[in-house]
DRENDO-1510 file (C-alpha; in Angstrom, 1 decimal, always signed):
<recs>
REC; n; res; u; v; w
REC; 1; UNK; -105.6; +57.4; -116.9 .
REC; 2; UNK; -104.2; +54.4; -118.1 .
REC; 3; UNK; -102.6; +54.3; -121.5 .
REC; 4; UNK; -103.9; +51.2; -122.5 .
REC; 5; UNK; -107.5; +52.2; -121.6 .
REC; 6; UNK; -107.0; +55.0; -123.1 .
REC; 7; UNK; -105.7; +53.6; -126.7 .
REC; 8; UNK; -108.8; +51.1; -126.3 .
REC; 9; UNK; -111.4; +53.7; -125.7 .
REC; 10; UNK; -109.4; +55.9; -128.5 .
REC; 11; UNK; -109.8; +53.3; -131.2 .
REC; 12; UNK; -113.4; +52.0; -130.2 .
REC; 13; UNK; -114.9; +55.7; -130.3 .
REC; 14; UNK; -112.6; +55.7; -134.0 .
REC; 15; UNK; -113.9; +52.7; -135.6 .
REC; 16; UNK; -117.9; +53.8; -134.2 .
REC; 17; UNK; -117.5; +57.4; -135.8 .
REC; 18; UNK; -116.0; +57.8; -138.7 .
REC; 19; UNK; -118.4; +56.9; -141.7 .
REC; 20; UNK; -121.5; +57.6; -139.2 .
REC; 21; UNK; -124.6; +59.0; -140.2 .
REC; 22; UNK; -125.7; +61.6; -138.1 .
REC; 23; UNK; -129.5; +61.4; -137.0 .
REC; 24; UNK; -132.0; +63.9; -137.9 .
REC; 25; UNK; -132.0; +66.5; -135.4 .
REC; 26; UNK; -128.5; +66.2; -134.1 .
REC; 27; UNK; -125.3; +67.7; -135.0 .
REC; 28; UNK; -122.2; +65.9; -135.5 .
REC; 29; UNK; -120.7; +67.0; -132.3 .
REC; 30; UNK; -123.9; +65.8; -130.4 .
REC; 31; UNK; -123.8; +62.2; -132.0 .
REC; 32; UNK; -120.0; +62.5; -130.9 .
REC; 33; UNK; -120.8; +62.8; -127.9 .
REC; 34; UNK; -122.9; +60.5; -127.0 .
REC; 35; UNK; -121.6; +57.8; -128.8 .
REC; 36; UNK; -118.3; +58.7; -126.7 .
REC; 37; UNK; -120.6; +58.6; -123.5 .
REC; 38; UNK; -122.0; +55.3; -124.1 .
REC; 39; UNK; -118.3; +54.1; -124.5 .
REC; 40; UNK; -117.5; +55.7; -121.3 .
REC; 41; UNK; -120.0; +53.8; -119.7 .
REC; 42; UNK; -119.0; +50.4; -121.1 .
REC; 43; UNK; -115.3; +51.3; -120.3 .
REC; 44; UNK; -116.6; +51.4; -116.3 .
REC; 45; UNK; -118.6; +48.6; -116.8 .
REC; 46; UNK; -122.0; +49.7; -118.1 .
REC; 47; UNK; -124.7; +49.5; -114.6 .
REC; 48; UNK; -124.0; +49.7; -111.3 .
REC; 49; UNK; -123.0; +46.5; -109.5 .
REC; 50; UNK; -124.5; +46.0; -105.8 .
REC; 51; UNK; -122.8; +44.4; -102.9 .
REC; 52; UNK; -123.8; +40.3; -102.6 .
REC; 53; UNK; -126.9; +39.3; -100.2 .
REC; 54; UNK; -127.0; +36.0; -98.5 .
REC; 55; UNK; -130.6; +34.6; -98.4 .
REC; 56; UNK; -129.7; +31.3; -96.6 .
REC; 57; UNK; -129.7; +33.5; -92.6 .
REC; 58; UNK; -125.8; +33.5; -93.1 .
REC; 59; UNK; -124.2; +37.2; -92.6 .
REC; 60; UNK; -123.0; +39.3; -95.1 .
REC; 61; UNK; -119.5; +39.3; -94.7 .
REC; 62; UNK; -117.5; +42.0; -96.5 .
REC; 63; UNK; -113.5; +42.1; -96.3 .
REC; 64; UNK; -112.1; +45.3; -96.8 .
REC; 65; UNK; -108.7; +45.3; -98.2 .
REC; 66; UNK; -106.2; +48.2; -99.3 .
REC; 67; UNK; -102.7; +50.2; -98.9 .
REC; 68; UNK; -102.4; +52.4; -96.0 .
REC; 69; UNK; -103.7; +56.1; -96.4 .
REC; 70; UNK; -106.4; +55.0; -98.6 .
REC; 71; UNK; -108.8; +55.9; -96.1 .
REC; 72; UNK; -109.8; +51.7; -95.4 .
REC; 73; UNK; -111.0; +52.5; -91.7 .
REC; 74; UNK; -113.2; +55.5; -92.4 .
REC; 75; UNK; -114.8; +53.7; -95.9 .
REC; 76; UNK; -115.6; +50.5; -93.6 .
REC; 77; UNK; -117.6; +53.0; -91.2 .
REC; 78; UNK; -119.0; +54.6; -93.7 .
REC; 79; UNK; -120.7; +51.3; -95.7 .
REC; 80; UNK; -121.8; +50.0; -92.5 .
REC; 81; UNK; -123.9; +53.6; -92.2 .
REC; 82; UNK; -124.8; +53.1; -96.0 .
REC; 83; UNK; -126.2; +49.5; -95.5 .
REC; 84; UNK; -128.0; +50.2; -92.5 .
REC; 85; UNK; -129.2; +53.6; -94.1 .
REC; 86; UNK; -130.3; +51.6; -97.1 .
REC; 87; UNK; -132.0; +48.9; -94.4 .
REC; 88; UNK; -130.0; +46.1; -96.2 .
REC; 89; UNK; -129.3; +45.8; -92.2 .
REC; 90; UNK; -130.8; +46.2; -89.1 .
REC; 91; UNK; -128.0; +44.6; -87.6 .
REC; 92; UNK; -124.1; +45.2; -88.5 .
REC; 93; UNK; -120.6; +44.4; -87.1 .
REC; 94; UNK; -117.5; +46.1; -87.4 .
REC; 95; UNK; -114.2; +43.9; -86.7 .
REC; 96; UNK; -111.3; +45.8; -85.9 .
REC; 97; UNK; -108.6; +43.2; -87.7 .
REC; 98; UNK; -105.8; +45.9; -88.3 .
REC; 99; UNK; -103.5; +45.5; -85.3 .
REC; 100; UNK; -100.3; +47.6; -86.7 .
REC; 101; UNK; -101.6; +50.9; -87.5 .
REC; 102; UNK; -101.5; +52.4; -84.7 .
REC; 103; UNK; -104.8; +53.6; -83.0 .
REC; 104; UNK; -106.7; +51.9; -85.9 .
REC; 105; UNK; -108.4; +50.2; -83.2 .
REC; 106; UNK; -109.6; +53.4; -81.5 .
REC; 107; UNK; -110.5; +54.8; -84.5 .
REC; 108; UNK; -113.2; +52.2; -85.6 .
REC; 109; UNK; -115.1; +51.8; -82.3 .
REC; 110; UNK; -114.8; +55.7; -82.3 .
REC; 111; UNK; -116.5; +55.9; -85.5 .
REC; 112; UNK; -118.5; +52.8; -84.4 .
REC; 113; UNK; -119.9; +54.7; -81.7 .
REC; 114; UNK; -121.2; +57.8; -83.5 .
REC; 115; UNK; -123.0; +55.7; -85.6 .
REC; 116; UNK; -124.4; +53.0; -83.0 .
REC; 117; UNK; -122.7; +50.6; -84.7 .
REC; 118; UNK; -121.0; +47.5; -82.8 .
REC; 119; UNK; -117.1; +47.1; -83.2 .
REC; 120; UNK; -115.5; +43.5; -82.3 .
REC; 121; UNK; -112.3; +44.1; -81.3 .
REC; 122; UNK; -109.6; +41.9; -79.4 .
REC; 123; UNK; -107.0; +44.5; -79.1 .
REC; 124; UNK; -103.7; +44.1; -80.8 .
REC; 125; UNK; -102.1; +41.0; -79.6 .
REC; 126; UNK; -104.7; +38.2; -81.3 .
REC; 127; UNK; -103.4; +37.8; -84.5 .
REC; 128; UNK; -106.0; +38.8; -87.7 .
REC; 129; UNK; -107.4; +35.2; -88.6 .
REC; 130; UNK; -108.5; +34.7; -84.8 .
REC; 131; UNK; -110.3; +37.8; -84.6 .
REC; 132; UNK; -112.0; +37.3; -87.5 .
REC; 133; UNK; -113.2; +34.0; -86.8 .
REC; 134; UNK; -114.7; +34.5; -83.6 .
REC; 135; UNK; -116.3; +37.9; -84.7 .
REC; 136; UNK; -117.9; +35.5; -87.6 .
REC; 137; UNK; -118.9; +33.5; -84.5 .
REC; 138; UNK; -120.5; +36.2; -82.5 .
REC; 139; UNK; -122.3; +37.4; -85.6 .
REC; 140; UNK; -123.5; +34.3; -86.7 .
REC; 141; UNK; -125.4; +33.4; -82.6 .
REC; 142; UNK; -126.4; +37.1; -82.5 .
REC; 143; UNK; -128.1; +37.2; -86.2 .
REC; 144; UNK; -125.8; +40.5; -87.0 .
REC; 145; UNK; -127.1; +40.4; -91.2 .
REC; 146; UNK; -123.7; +41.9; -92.1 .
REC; 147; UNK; -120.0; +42.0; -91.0 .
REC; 148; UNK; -117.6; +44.5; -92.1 .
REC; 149; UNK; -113.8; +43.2; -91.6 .
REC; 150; UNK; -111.4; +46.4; -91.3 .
REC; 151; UNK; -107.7; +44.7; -91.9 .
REC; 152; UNK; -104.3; +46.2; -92.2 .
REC; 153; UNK; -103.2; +47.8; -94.4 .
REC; 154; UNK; -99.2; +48.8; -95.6 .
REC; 155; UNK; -97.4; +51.6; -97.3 .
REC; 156; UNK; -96.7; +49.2; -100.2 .
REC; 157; UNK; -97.9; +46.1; -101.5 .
REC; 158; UNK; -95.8; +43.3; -99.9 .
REC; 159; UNK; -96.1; +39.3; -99.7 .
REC; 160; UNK; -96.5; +39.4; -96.2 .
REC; 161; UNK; -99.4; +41.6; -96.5 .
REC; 162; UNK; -100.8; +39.2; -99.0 .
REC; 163; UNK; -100.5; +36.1; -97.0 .
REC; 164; UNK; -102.4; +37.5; -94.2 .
REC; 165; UNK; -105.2; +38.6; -96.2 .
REC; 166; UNK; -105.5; +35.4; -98.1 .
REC; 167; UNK; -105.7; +33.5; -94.5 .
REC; 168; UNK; -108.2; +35.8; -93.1 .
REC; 169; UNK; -110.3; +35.0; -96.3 .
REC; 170; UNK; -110.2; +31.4; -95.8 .
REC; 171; UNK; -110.7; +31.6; -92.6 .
REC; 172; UNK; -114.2; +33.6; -93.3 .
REC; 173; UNK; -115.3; +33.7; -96.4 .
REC; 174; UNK; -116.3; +37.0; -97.4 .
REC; 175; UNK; -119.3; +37.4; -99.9 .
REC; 176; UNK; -117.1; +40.8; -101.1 .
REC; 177; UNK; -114.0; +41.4; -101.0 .
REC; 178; UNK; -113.1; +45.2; -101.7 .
REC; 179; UNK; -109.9; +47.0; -102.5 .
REC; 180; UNK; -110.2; +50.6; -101.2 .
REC; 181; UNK; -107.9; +52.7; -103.6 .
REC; 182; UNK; -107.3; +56.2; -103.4 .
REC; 183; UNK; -108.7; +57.8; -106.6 .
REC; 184; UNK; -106.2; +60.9; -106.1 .
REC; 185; UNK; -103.5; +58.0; -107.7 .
REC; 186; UNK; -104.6; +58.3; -110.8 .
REC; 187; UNK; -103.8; +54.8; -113.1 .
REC; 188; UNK; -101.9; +53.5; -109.9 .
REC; 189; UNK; -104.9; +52.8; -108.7 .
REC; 190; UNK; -105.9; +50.3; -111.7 .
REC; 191; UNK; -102.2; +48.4; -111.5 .
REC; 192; UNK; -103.3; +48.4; -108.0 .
REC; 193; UNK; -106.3; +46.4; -108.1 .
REC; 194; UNK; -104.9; +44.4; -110.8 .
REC; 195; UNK; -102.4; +43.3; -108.2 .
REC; 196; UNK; -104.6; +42.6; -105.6 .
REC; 197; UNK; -106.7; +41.1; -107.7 .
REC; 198; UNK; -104.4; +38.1; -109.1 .
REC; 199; UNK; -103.2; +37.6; -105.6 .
REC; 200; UNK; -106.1; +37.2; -103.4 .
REC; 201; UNK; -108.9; +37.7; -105.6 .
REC; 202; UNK; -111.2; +40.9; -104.9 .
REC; 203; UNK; -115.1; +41.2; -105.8 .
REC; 204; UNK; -114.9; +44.6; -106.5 .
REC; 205; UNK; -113.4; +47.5; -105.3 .
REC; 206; UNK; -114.2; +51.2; -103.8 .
REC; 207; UNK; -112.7; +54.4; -105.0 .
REC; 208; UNK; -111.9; +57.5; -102.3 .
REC; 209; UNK; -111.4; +61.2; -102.7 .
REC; 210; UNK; -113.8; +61.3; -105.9 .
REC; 211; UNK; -115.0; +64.2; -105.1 .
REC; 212; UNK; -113.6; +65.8; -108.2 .
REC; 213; UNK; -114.2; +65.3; -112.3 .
REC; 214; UNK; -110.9; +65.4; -112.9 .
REC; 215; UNK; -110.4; +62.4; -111.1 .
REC; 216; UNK; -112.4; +59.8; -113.6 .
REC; 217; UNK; -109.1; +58.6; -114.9 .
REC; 218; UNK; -109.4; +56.0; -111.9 .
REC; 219; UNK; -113.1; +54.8; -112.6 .
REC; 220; UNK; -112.0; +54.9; -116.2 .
REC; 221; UNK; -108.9; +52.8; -115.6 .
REC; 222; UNK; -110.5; +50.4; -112.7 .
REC; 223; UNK; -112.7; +48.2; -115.2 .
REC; 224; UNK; -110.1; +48.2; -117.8 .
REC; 225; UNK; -107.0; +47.1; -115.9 .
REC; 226; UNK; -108.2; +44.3; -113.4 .
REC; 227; UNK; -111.9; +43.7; -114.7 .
REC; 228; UNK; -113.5; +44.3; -111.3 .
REC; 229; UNK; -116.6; +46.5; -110.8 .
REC; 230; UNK; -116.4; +49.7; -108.7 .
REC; 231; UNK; -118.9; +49.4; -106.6 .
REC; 232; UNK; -118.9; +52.6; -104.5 .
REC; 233; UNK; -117.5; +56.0; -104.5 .
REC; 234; UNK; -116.2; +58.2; -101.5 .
REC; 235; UNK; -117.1; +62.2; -102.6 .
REC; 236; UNK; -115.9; +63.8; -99.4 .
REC; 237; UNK; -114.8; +63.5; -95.9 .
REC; 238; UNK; -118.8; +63.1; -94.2 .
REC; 239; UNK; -119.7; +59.8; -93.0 .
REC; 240; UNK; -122.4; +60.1; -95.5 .
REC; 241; UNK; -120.3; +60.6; -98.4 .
REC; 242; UNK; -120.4; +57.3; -99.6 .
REC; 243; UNK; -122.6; +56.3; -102.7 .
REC; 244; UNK; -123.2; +53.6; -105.4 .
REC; 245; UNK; -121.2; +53.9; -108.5 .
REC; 246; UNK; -123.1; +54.3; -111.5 .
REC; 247; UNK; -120.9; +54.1; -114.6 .
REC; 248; UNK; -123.7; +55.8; -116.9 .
REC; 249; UNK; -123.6; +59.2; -113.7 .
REC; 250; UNK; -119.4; +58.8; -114.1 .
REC; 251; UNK; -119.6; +59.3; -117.3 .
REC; 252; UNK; -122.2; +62.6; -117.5 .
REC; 253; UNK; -119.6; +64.1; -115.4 .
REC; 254; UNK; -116.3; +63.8; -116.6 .
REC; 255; UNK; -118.1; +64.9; -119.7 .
REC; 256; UNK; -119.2; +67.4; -118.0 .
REC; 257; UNK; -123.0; +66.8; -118.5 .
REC; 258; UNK; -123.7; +67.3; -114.9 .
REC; 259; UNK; -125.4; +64.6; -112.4 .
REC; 260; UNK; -129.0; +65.6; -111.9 .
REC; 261; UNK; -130.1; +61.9; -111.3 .
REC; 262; UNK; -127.4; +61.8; -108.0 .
REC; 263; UNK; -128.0; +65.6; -107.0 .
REC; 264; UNK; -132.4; +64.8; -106.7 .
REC; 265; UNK; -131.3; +61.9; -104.8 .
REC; 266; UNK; -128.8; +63.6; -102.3 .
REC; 267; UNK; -131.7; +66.2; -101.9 .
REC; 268; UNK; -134.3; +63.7; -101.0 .
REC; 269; UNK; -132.6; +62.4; -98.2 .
REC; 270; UNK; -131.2; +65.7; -96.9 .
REC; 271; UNK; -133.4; +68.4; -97.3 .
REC; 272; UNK; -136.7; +68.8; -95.0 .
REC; 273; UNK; -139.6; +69.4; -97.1 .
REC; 274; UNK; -141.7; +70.9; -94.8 .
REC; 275; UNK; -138.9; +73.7; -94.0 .
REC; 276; UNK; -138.6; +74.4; -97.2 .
REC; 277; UNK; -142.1; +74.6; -98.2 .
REC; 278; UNK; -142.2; +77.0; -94.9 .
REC; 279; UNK; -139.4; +79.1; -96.3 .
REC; 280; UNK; -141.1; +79.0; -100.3 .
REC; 281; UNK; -144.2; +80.6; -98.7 .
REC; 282; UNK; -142.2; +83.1; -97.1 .
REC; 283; UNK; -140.3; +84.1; -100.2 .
REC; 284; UNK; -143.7; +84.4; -102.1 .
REC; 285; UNK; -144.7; +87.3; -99.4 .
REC; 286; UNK; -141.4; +88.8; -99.3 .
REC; 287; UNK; -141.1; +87.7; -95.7 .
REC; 288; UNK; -137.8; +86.0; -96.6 .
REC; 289; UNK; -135.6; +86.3; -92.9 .
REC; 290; UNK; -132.0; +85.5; -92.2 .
REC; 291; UNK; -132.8; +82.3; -90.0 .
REC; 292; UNK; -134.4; +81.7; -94.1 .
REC; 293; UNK; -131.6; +82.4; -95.3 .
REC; 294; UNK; -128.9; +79.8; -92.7 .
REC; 295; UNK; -131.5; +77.1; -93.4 .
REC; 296; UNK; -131.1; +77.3; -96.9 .
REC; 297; UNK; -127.2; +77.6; -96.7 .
REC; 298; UNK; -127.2; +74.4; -94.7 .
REC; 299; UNK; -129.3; +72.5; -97.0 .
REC; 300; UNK; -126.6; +73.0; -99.6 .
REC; 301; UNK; -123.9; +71.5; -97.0 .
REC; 302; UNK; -126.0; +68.4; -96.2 .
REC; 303; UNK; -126.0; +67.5; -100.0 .
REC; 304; UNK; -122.6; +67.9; -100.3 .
REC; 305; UNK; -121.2; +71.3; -100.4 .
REC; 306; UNK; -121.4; +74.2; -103.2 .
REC; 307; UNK; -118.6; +72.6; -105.5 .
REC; 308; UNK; -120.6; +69.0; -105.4 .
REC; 309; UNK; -123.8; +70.3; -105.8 .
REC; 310; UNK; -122.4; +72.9; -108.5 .
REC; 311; UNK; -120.5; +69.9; -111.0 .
REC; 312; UNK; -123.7; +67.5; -110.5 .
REC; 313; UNK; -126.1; +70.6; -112.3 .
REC; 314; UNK; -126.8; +70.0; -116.2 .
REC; 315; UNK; -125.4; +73.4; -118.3 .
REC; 316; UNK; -123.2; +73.9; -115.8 .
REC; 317; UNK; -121.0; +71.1; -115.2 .
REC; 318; UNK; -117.7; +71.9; -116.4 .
REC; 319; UNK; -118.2; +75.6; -117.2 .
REC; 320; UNK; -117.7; +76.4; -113.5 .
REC; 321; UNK; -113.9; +76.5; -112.5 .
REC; 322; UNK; -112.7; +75.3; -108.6 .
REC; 323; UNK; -111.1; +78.7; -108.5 .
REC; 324; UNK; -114.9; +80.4; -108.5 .
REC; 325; UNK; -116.3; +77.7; -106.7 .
REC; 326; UNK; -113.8; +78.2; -103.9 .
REC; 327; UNK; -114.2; +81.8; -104.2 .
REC; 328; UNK; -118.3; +81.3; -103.8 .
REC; 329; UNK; -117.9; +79.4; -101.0 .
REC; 330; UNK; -115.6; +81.9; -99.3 .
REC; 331; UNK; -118.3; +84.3; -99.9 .
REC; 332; UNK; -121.6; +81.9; -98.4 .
REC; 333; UNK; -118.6; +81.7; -95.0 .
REC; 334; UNK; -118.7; +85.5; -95.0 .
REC; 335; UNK; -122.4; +85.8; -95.1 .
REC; 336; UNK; -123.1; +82.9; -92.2 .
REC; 337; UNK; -120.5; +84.4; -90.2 .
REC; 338; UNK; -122.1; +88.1; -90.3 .
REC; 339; UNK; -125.6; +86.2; -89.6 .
REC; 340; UNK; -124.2; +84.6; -86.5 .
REC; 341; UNK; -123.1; +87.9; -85.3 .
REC; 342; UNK; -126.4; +89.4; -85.7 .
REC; 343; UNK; -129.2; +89.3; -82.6 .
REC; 344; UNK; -132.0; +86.9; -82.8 .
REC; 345; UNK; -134.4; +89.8; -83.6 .
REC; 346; UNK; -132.2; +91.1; -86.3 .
REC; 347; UNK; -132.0; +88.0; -88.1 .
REC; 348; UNK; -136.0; +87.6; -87.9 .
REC; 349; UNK; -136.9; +90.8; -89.0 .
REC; 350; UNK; -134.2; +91.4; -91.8 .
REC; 351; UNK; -135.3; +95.6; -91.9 .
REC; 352; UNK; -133.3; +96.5; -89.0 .
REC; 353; UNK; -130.0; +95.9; -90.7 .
REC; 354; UNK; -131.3; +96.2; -94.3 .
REC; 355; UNK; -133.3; +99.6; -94.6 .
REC; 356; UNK; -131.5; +102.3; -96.8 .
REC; 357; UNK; -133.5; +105.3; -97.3 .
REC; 358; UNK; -137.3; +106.0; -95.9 .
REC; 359; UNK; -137.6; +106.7; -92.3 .
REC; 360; UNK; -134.5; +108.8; -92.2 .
REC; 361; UNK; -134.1; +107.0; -87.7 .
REC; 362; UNK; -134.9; +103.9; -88.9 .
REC; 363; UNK; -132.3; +104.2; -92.0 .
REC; 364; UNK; -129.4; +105.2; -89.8 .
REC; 365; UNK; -130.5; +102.7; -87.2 .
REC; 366; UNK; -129.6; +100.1; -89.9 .
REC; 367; UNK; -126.6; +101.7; -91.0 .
REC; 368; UNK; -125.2; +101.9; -87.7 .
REC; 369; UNK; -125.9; +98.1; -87.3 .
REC; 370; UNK; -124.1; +97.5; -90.2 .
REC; 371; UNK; -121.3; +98.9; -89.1 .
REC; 372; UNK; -121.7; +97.1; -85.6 .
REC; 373; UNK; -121.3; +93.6; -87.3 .
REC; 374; UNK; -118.6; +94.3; -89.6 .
REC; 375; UNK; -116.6; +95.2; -86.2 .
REC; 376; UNK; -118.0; +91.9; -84.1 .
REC; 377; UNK; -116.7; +90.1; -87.4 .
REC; 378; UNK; -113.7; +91.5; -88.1 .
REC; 379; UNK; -115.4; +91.9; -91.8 .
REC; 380; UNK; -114.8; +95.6; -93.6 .
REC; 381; UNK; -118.3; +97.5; -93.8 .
REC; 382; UNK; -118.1; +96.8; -97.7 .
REC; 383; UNK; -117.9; +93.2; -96.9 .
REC; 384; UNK; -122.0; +93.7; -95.0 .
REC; 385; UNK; -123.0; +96.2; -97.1 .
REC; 386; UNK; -122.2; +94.2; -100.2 .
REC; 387; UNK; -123.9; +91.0; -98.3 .
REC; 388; UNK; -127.1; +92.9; -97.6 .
REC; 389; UNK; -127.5; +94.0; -101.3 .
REC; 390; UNK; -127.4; +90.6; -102.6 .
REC; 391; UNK; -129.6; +89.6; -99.7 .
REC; 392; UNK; -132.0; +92.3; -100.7 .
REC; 393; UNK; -131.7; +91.3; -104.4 .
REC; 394; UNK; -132.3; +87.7; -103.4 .
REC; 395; UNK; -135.3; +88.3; -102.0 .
REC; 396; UNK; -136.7; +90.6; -104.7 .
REC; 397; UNK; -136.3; +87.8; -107.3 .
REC; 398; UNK; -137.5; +85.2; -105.4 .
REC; 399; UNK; -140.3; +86.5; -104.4 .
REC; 400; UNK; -140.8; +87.5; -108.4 .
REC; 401; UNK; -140.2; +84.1; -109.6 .
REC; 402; UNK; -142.8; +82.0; -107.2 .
REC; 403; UNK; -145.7; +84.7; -107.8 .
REC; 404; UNK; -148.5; +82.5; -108.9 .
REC; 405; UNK; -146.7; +79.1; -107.8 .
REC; 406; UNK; -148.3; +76.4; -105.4 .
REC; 407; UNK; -144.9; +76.0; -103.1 .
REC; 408; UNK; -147.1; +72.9; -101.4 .
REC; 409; UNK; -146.6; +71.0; -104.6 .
REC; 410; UNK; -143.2; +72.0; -105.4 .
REC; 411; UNK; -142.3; +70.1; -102.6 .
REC; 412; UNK; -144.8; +67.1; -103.1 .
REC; 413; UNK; -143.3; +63.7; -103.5 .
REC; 414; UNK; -143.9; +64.4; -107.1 .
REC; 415; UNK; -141.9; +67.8; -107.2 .
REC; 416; UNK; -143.4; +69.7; -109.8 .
REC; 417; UNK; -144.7; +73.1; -109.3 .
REC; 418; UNK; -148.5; +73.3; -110.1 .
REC; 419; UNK; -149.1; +76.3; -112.1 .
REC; 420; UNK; -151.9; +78.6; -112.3 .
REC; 421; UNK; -154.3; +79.3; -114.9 .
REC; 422; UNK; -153.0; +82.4; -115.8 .
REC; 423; UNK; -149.7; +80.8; -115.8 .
REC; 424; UNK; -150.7; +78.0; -118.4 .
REC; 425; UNK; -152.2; +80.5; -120.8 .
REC; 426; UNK; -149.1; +82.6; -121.2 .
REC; 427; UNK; -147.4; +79.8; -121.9 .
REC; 428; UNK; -150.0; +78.5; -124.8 .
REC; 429; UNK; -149.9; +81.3; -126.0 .
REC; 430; UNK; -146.1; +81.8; -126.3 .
REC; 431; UNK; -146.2; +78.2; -127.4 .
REC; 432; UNK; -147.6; +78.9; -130.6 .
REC; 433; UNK; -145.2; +81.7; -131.9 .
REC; 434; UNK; -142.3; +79.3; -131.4 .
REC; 435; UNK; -141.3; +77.8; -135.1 .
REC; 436; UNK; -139.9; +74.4; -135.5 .
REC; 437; UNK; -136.5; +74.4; -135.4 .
REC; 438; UNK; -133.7; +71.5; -135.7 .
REC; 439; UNK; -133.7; +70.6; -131.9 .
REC; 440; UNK; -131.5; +69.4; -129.1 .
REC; 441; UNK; -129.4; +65.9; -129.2 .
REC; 442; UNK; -130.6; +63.2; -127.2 .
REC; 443; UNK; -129.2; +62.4; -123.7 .
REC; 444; UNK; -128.1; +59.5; -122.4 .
REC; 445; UNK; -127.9; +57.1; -119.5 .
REC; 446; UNK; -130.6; +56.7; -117.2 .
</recs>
């Protein structure tokens, strides 16, 4: 983090603090804390800031700008997904304007092509300015609503580099300009907007490789150093894994406060609610299968992974280290690879593999299919027996926790579980033997 930003934060929080009354109902360290959140959140620039729309019919035009290695080519793909995702466009254009990096070219219309996206591209020996202009005049008679200018980038800031940006921007006149920094630089990225910045002049600028707390420094430092907004974050290596930056979400998490806001969004969007409501039903009769049991696993990777989803959950943001995520991840790879190994009927009808005890044939059936997949996996037999008892376990407290639950509404656009009656009363009842106590800080943020 940058040491300026840091001694301004430093002194703010100071002066705010000391000599504070604390509210009724909060501790000191609570008030603390969210006095030091909303300060975090001012720091990167208090609400999110959206990329520019044209109303006049003109396109969008977005110059993307940065250092080689930053990841420029992939982040330009991936906001043309996110804008036409979002429908802020039905219609988008990719330029390829980096004609020194080699197979930059080939890399956009490759990514242009996975996501049905048009790429204009004169190969490499029209210079930058030229491209650029007669892609503007291709968008403009084909009504494409936004273009999304890839240029060059270099290993280090140079005036060459500089001179060739600021021509291109004349040339089209971008409605954004962002700087694409790697976030894994740490306060190198603030100098480095700064810098691009006072040269060509930027709009905002968008951070990759955030897919870590520990990397805030950069969002922290961003604002403070060149006064620009960040207006998106990269959180992994999907072409999905872009998203808005919300300063008020940044700061929840290097707090480590969690993300809930993000994490309900990221499930919206990439979990299918009737599979699940399928699967809650199943888990409420104890049907609960292996094929169950894959679907759920890849839910988890469509929102982001086990480490994303894990530092974006309230209580336990920041109590979880990488070491145990990596280690819980390592396990869910052992379990899908033993499910994979299994035969379609063994993974629909979980007792062949799982039965221990009872029918003494049946029992050493299962045994000796336990055994069978830990040699088709290369897996030890403790490695499947240890699976199938957590599997087993699973199932036996899921099915224990949705008893009396209506799993239709759980998944409802609304997303609360509708309790029964019996349900309600306990909770009246246990309602009234609670005494008043202090109570919880307040939150903050949105």
């Amino acid at each position: 983090m940058n040491l300026v930003v840091a001694n301004t934060l430093i002194t703010k929080v100071k002066e705010k603090v000391i000599g504070m009354n604390v509210p009724r109902g909060k501790t000191p360290g609570e008030q603390f804390i969210t006095l030091l959140a909303a300060e975090l959140i001012d720091a990167m620039g208090t609400e999110q800031v959206p990329l520019s729309r044209r109303t006049d019919g003109r396109p969008n035009i977005i110059l993307m700008a940065g250092l080689q290695g930053a990841g420029k080519t992939t982040a330009a793909a991936k906001l043309a997904n996110w804008v036409n995702k979002n429908k802020l466009s039905s219609k988008t254009l990719l330029v390829a304007a980096d004609i020194y990096r080699p197979a930059a070219i080939q890399q956009l219309q490759t990514l242009g092509a996975r996501l049905n996206v048009d790429v204009y591209t004169e190969g490499q020996d029209v210079s930058p300015v030229k491209i650029c202009r007669n892609a503007l005049t291709k968008a403009v008679s084909e009504k494409y609503e936004y273009v999304i200018i890839d240029t060059a980038g270099r290993q280090v800031v140079d005036d060459r580099l500089m001179d060739e940006l600021k021509q291109v921007k004349a040339a089209v006149s971008p409605d954004d300009v962002l700087l694409v920094v790697d976030a894994m630089t740490g306060q190198e990225a603030a100098t480095l907007t700064a810098r691009f910045n006072e040269d060509i002049g930027i709009s905002g600028a968008i951070l990759t490789k955030m897919d870590g707390d520990t990397r805030g420094g950069s969002a922290l430092s961003v604002r403070g150093v060149s006064g620009k907004p960040i207006k998106f974050i990269g959180v992994g290596e999907g072409i999905d894994d872009l998203e808005p930056f919300f300063p008020d979400r940044m700061a929840s998490r290097i707090l480590g406060l969690g993300d809930i806001q993000s994490l309900l969004e990221k499930a919206t969007e990439s979990i299918d609610k009737e599979q699940m409501t399928e699967i809650g039903k199943k888990m409420q009769k104890g049907q609960f299968d292996f094929n169950d049991f894959m679907a759920q696993s890849q839910s988890v990777k469509k929102i982001g992974g086990m480490a994303n989803m894990i530092k974006m959950l309230p209580g336990v943001a920041g109590k979880i280290t990488d070491e145990m995520i990596f280690e819980t991840e390592k396990k869910l790879k052992k379990h899908e690879t033993i499910i994979l190994a299994m035969t379609a009927e063994e993974r629909s009808n979980p007792d062949l593999v799982t039965l221990r005890g009872g029918n003494k044939e049946k029992s050493a059936s299962a045994t000796e299919r336990r055994k069978s997949l830990a040699k088709q996996t290369g897996l030890t037999v403790e490695d499947v027996e240890g699976f199938v008892t957590e599997f087993i376990n699973m199932k036996k407290m899921m099915q224990k926790n949705l008893k009396g639950m209506d799993v239709d509404a759980m998944n409802s656009p609304e997303g609360a579980p509708m309790k029964t009656e019996g349900m309600l009363k306990t909770e009246a009842k246990q309602a009234k033997k609670i005494k008043p106590s202090r109570g919880g800080g307040g939150g903050f943020g949105k």
